[in-house]
Structures are given as structure tokens and as C-alpha cells.
N, C-alpha and C positions, 0 to 999 in steps of 0.2 A: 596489529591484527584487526581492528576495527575499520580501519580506513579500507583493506581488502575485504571484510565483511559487506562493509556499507555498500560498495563497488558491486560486488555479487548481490547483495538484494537489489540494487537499482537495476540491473541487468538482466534479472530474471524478473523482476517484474515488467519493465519495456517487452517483455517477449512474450507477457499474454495478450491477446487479442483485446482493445478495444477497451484497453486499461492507459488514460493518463495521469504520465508520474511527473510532477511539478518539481523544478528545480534545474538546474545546471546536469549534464550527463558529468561524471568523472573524468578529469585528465589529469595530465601532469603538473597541472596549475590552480584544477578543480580539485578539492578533497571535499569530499560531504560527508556530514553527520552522519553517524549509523541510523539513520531513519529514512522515509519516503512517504509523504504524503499524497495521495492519489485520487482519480475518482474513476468509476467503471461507469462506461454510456449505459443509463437511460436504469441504474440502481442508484438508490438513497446511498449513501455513505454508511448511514443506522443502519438499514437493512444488511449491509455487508457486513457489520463489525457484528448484531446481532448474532446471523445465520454461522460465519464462524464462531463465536462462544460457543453455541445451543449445541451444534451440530459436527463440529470439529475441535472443542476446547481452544481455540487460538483466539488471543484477544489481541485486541487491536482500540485507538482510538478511534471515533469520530466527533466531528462537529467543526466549530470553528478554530478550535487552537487557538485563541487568542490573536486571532489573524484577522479578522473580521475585514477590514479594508483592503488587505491581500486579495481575500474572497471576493470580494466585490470589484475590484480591479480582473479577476480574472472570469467572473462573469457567474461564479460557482457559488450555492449557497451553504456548502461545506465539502466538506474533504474529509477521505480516512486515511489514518499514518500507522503505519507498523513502524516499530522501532526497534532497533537492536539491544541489547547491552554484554559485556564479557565475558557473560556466561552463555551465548547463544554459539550457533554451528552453525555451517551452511545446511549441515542436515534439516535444522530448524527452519530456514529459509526454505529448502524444497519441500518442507512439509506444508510451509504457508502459502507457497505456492501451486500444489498442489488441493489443497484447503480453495483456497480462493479460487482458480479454477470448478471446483465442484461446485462452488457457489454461484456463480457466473452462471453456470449450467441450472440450474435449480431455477434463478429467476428468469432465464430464457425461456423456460419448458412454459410460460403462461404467455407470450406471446404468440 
């Protein structure tokens, strides 16, 4: 059930605007972790994981992960990961989705 978890968060996150999700897409040969690390053009990673706690309860990390040369290979000074675990629904996912989306929107509205 997590490998199709995993699958449906990678998926519905590629399908917000202007959101990159780092890692391999899922195939038949690709299985990903129930997570996705990402970043949204031209927001902090903190500002995002922030504005969801404060403002929609969804937590999320941010920073380096313990990646730090990852990050710097990929040109990024951090990145934020939602993660799954057993107890999650895709309900969960379209709520973070949804979540994230309003967030997106919020720091658009100052440019």
C-alpha cells in the first residue's frame, strides 16, 4: 500500500504548477519511498513548511536532509519533503495538496 501511496503523492504533486519534485518518476523498475522532496519557484522551502503548520496544520520538513551535497549538485539551498507513513490516505495527500496549493497562492499574491 505505500509503494501506491508514494506513487499518488509523486503524482499529484508534479501536477501543481511550478513545483519541482526531485527524484526518479515511478515505474515498473522505479519504486520510491513514501516521500518527495521538492521546491516551489521563487518560495523558501521554511516559508512553505511554515505557512502550512501555522495555517493548515500539515507538517512537512524543510532544510537540508542531510543532503547537503545533493543540494549543491542540484543548485538548491534546501528543499521540503512531505513524507508518508501507514497511517496516511490519499485523503491525506489531497489535503496536502490542496494545503500547498493555498499556500503557493498566498505568497504569489505579494508579487
Amino acid at each position: 500500500f505505500l509503494v501506491e501511496l508514494a506513487n499518488y503523492l509523486y503524482d499529484q504533486l508534479c501536477s501543481v504548477p511550478n513545483v519541482r519534485v526531485y527524484g526518479p518518476a515511478p515505474s515498473r523498475t522505479v519504486e520510491r519511498a513514501a516521500l518527495c522532496s521538492f521546491n516551489v519557484d521563487d518560495i523558501h522551502p521554511t516559508d512553505i513548511a511554515t505557512f502550512l503548520d501555522q495555517q493548515h496544520s500539515v507538517a512537512i520538513r524543510s532544510g537540508h536532509h542531510c543532503a547537503q551535497p545533493l543540494h549543491r549538485h542540484l543548485g538548491v539551498n534546501a528543499s521540503a519533503r512531505a513524507s508518508l507513513y501507514f497511517y496516511n490516505t490519499k485523503d491525506d495527500v489531497d489535503d496536502f495538496i490542496l494545503a500547498l496549493k493555498d499556500t503557493i497562492s498566498f505568497f504569489a499574491s505579494f508579487k
